[in-house]
C-alpha positions as MATLAB code, in Angstrom:
seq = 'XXXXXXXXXXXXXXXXXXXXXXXXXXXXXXXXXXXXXXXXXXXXXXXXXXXXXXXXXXXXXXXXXXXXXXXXXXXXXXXXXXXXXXXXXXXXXXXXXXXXXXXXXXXXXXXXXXXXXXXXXXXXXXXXXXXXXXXXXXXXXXXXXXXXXXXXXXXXXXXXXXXXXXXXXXXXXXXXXXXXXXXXXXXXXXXXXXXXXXXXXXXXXXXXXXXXXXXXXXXXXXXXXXXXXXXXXXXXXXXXXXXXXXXXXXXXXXXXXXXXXXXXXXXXXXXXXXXXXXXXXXXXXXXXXXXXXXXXXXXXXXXXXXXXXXXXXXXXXXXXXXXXXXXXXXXXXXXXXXXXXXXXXXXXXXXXXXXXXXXXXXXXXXXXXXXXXXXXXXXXXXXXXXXXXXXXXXXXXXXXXXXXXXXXXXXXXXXXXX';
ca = [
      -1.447  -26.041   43.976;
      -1.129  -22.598   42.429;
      -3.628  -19.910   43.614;
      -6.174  -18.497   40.652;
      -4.124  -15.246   41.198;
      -0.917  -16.504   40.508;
      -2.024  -18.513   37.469;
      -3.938  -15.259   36.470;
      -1.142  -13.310   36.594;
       1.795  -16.209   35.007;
       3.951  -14.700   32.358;
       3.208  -15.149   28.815;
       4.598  -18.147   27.064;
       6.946  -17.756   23.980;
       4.423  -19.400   22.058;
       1.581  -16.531   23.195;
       4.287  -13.801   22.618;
       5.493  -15.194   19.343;
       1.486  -15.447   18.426;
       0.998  -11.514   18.893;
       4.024  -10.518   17.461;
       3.204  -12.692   14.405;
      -0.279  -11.729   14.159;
       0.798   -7.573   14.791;
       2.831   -8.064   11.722;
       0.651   -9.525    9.795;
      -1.736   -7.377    9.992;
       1.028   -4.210   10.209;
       2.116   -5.578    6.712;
      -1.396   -5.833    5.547;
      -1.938   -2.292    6.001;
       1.080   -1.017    4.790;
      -0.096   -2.998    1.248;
      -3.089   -1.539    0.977;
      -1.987    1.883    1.887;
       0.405    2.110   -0.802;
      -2.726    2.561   -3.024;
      -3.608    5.440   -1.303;
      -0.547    7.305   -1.948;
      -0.225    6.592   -5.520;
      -3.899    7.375   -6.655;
      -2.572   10.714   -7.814;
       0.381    9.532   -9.745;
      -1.666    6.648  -11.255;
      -4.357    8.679  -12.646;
      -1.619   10.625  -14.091;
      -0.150    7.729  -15.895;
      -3.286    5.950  -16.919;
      -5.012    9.071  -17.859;
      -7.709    8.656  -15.389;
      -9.399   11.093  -13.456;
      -8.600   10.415   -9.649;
     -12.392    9.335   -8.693;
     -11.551    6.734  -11.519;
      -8.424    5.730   -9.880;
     -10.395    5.690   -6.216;
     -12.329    2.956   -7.828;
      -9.062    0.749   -6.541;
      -9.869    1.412   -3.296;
     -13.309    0.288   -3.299;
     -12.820   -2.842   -4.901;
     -10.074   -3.736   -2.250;
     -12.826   -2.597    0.197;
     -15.356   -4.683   -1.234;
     -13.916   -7.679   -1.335;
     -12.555   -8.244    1.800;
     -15.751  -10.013    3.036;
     -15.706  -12.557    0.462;
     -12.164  -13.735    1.797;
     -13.109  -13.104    5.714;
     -16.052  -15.384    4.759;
     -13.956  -17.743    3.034;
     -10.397  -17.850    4.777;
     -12.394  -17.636    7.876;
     -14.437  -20.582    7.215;
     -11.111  -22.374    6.318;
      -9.271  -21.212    9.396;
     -12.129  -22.707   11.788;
     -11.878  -26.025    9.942;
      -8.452  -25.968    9.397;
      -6.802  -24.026   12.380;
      -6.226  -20.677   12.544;
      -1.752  -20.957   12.239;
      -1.257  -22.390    8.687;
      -4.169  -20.057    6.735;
      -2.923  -16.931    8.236;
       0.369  -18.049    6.416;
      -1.536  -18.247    3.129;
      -3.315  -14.813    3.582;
       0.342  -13.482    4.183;
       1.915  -15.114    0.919;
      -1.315  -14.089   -1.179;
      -1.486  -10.276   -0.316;
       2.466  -10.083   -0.565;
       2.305  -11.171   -4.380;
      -0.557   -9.766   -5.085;
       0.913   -6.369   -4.207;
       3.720   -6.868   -6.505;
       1.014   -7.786   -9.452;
      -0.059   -4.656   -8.583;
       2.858   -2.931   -9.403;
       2.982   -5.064  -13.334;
      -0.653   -3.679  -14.345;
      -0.616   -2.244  -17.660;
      -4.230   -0.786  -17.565;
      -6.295    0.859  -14.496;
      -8.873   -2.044  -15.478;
      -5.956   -4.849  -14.651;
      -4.858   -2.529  -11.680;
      -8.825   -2.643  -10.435;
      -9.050   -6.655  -11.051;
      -5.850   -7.210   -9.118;
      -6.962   -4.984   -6.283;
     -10.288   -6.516   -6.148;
      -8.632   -9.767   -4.962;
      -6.046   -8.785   -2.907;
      -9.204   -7.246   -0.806;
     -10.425  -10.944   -0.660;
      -6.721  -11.762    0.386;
      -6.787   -8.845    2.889;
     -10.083   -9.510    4.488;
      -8.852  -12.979    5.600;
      -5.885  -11.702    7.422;
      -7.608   -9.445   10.128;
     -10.163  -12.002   11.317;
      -7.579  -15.267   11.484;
      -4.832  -13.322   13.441;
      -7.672  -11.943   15.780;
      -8.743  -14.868   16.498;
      -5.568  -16.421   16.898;
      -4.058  -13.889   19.250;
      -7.119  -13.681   21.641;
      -7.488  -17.191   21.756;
      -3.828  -17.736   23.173;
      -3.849  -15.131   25.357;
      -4.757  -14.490   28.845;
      -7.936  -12.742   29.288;
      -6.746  -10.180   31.596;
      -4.117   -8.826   29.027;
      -7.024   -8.952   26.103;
      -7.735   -5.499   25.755;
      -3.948   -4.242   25.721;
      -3.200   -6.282   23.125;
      -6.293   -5.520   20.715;
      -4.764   -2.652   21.451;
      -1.488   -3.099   19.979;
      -2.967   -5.496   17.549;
      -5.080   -2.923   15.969;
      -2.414   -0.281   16.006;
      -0.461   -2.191   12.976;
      -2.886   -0.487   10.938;
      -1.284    2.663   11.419;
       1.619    1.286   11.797;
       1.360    0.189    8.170;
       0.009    3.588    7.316;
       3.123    5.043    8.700;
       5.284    2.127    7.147;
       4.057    3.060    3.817;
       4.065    7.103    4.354;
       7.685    6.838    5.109;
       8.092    4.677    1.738;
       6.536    7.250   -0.030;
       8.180   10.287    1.073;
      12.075    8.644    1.093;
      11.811    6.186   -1.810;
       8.757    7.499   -4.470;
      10.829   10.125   -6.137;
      13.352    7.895   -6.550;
      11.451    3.983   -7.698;
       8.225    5.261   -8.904;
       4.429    4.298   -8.299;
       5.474    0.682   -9.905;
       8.578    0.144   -7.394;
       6.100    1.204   -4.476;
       4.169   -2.075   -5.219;
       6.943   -3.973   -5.330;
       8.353   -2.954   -2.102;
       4.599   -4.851   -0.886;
       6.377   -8.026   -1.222;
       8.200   -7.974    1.897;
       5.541   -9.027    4.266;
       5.954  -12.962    2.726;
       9.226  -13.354    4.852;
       6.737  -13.278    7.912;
       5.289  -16.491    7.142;
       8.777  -18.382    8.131;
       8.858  -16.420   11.528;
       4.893  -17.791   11.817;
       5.624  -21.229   10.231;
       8.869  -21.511   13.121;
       7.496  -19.756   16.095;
       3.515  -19.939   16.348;
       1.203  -22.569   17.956;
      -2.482  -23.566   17.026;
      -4.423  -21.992   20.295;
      -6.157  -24.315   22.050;
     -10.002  -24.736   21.947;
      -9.839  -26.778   18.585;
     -11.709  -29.957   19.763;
     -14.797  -27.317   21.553;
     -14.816  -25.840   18.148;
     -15.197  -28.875   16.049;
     -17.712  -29.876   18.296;
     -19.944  -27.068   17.848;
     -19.622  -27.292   14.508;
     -16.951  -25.339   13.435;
     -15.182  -25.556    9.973;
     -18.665  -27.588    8.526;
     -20.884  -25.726    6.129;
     -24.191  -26.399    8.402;
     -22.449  -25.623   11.605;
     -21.586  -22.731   10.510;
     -24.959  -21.909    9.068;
     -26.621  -22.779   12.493;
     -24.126  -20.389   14.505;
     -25.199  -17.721   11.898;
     -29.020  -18.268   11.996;
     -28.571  -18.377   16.055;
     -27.239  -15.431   16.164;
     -28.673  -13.074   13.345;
     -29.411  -10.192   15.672;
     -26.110   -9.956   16.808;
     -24.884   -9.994   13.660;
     -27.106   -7.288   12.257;
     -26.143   -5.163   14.986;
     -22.445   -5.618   14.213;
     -22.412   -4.903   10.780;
     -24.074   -1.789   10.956;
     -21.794   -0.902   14.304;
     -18.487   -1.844   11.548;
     -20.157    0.306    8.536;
     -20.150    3.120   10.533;
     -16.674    1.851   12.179;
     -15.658    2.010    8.733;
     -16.351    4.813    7.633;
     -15.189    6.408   10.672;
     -11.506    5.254    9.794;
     -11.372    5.154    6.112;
     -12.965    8.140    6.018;
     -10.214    9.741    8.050;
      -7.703    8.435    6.200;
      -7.621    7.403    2.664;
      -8.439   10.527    1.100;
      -5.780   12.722    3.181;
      -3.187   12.321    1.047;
      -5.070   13.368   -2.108;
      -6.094   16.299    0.220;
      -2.263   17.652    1.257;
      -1.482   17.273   -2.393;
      -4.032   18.714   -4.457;
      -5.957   21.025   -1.452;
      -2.374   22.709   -0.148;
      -0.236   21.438   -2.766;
       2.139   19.846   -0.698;
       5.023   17.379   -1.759;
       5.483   14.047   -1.440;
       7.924   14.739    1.173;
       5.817   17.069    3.206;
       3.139   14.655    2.596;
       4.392   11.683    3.867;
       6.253   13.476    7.013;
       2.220   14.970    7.995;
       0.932   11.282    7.522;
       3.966    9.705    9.412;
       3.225   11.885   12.258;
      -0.552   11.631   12.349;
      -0.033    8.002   12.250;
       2.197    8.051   15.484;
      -1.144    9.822   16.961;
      -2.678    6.436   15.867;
      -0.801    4.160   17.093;
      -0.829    5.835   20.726;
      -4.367    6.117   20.755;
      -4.738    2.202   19.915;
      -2.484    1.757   22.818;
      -3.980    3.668   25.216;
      -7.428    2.803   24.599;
      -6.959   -0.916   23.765;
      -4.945   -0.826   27.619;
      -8.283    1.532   29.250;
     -10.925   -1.003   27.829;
      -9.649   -3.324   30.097;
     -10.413   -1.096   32.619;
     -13.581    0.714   32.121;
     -15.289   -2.051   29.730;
     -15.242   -2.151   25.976;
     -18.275   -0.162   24.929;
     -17.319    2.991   27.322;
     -13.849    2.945   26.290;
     -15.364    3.369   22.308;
     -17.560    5.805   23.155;
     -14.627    8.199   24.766;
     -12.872    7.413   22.069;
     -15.418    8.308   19.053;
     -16.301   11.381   20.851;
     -12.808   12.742   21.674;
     -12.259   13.188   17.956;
     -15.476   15.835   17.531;
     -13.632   18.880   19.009;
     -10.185   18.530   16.773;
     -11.636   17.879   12.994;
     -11.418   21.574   12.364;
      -7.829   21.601   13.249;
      -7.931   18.274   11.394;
      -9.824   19.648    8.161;
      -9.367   23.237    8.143;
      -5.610   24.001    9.075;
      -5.329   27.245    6.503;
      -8.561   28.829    8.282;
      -6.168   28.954   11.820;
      -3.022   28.859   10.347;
      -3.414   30.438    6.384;
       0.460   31.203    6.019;
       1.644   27.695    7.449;
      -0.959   25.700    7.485;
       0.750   22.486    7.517;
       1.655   22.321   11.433;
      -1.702   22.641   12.204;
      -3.447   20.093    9.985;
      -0.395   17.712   11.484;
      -1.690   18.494   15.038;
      -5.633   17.803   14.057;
      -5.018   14.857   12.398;
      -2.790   13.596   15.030;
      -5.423   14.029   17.692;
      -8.521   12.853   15.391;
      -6.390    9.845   14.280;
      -5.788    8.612   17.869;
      -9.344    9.129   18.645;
     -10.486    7.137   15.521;
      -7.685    4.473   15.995;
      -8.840    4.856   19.792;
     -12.175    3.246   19.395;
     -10.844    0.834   16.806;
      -8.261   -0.489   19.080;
     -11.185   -2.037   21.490;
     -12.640   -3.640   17.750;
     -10.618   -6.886   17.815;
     -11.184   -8.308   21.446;
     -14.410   -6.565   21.670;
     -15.579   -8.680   18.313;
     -13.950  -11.821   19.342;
     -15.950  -11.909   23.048;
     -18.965  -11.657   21.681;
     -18.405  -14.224   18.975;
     -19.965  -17.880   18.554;
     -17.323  -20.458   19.378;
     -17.679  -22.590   16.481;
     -17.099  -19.254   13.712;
     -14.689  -17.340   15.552;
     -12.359  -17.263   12.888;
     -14.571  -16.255   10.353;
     -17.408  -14.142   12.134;
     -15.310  -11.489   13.057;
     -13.983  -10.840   10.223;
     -17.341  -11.404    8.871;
     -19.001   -8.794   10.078;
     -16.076   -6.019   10.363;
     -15.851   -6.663    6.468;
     -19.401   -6.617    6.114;
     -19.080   -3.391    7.616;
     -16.312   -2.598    5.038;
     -18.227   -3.301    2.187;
     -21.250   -1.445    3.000;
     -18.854    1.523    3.953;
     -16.575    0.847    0.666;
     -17.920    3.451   -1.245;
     -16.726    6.139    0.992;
     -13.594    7.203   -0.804;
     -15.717    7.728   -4.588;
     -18.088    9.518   -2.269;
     -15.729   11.647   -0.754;
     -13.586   12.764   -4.121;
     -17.323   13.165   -5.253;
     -18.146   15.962   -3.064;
     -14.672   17.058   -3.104;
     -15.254   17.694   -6.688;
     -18.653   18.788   -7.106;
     -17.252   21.825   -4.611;
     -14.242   23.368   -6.221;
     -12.081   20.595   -5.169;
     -13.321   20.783   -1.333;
     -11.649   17.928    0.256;
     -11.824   19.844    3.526;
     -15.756   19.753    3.596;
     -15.537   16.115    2.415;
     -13.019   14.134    5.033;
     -15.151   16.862    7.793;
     -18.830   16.001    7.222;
     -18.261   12.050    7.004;
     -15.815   11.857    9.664;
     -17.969   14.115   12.425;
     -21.162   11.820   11.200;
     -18.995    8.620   11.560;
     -18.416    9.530   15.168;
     -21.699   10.382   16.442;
     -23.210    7.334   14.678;
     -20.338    4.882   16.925;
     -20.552    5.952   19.846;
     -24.424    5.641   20.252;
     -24.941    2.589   18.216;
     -21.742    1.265   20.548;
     -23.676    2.440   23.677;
     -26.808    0.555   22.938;
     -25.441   -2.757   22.107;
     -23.937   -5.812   24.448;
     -20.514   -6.446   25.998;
     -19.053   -9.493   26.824;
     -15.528   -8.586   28.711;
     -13.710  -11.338   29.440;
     -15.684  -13.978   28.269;
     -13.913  -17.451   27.419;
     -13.062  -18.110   24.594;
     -12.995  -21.325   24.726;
     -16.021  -21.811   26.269;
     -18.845  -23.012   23.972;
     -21.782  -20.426   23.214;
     -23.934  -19.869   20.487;
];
């Protein structure tokens, strides 16, 4: 008979690899979607003759919805398995990107991004769930880790788009160019096993409407507390990010190609603070590992904000280097977000709580980006003092409300609780 140790350490199956590869796509191809948007706000309020806080309407509509499809895919991927509705997330997203790219008015622009949000906040909780579910626990926290960095990734996916390919096919072509994640659902459809766990989760009452009602009403406190940890989560991120371009462009006056080189490169801080701190939670715990994280980001936003008060004849080396180091720090924290979520989750909603609550979170943050180009505006065009004030807030508010909450490292998964 095998030792625990042995069986602890066995090598991942092609099944579990093919799941996080799969699921890292997904949700890599997700992000690269919806960060086309924030690229083109500039260029669409140009052709639509909207003012950019107009355009940035987009966002939060894509923001705001994404709870209405966590609740809903989610609910269908606990009743139905997790495998063949992260296909349909996939497929939905991937044309509704290219619909995008057909709207004839910013109110048939806003409609369409309104439900690929719904469409969006499906994907994240189902291949979350999916992934730590067929994993090991002792690899858990790595790959959050590298599951949550495909939202840079997409960031970075979609900066290089813009700076080789905008000049050249346009804010409409951009969209269009979304449609490519929809060849991922063969590679799922071929490659990807339902995790086990299905029978424990029928039994608790996953995938019924009063099951899940019951796991809810159990476990409102938890819940609370998670969706105001993911609001500030939120904000923390989007905050950082969406409203950067717009800031090199109309702020310094950079190019697209400058542009999109700076957000390539501050992505690739991203991604290698997902990495890192996804592999350290595994180590040191979940909550300690997002609190280093949040925190680490306080002493670069003024490199990150204010690159022409250090550097005023170049400035743009200097904003690369903040943003680098605040975007690993943000992307940091959120790398511990998908196995720290899924631990702590009820058995019988793990598909949909999740994603639940993160989009929750999402929703209550949504407005950030009109709130941002708000104050922006209302000072000279200030996007400095905007993406600085909510993003040094954002931190402070994750790492204490992070601190004082529960941790469940290495809990089963498919054990029932709750």
């Amino acid at each position: 008979m095998a030792s625990s140790g042995s069986i602890a350490a066995a090598p991942l199956t092609r099944s579990q690899k093919t799941a996080i590869l799969a699921s890292y796509l997904g949700w890599t191809l997700d992000a690269f979607d919806f960060f086309l948007m924030v690229f083109l706000v500039k260029s669409i309020s140009e052709a639509f003759g909207h003012s950019i806080k107009e355009v940035a309407e987009a966002l939060f509509w894509t923001l705001a919805m994404r709870p209405v499809g966590a609740l809903f895919f989610g609910w269908l991927a606990d009743k139905y398995g997790r495998r063949p509705i992260l296909m349909l997330v996939i497929v939905l997203f991937s044309l509704l990107s290219v619909a995008s790219g057909l709207a004839q008015t910013l109110g048939q622009l806003l409609l369409i991004r309104a439900v690929f949000g719904a469409a969006m906040g499906g994907e994240w909780g189902v291949g979350a769930s999916l992934v730590m579910e067929s994993i090991p626990t002792r690899l858990r926290g790595r790959v959050s880790g590298l599951l949550q960095s495909g939202y840079p990734m997409g960031y970075l996916l979609a900066a290089l788009v813009f700076k080789f390919a905008f000049v050249a096919i346009g804010w409409r072509g951009m969209f269009f160019v979304g449609m490519a994640p929809a060849l991922l659902v063969a590679f799922i459809r071929m490659g990807v096993e339902e995790p086990a766990g299905g029978e424990a989760r029928l039994a608790a009452g996953g995938g019924t409407i009063m099951g899940t009602l019951r796991a809810i009403g159990s476990n409102w406190k938890l819940s609370l507390y998670l969706i105001v940890l993911m609001t500030a989560f939120n904000f923390f991120s989007h905050g950082t990010m969406d409203l950067y371009p717009t800031f090199l462009q109309k702020q310094h006056k950079f190019d697209p190609a400058l542009t999109g080189l700076i957000v390539a490169f501050v992505n690739v801080g991203a991604i290698c603070g997902a990495l890192f701190f996804g592999l350290f939670s595994d180590r040191i715990g979940r909550r300690r590992a997002i609190v280093i994280a949040a925190l680490f980001a306080l002493p670069f936003i003024p490199l990150y904000a204010y690159g022409d008060f250090w550097a005023s004849g170049n400035s743009a080396w200097v904003l690369a280097i903040g943003g680098f180091m605040v975007s690993g720090a943000v992307q940091g924290a959120w790398s511990v977000v998908p196995a720290h979520l899924n631990e702590l989750s009820p058995i019988a909603i793990r598909a949909m709580f999740p994603g639940f609550v993160y989009q929750l979170g999402n929703l209550f943050a949504s407005r950030n980006t009109p709130i941002q180009a708000g104050i922006a505006e209302s000072h000279g065009n200030n996007y400095s003092l905007a993406l600085a004030s909510v993003v040094g807030i954002a931190a402070f508010v994750v790492a204490f409300w992070c601190a004082v909450g529960p941790e469940r490292s290495g809990e089963d998964l498919n054990a029932a609780r709750g």
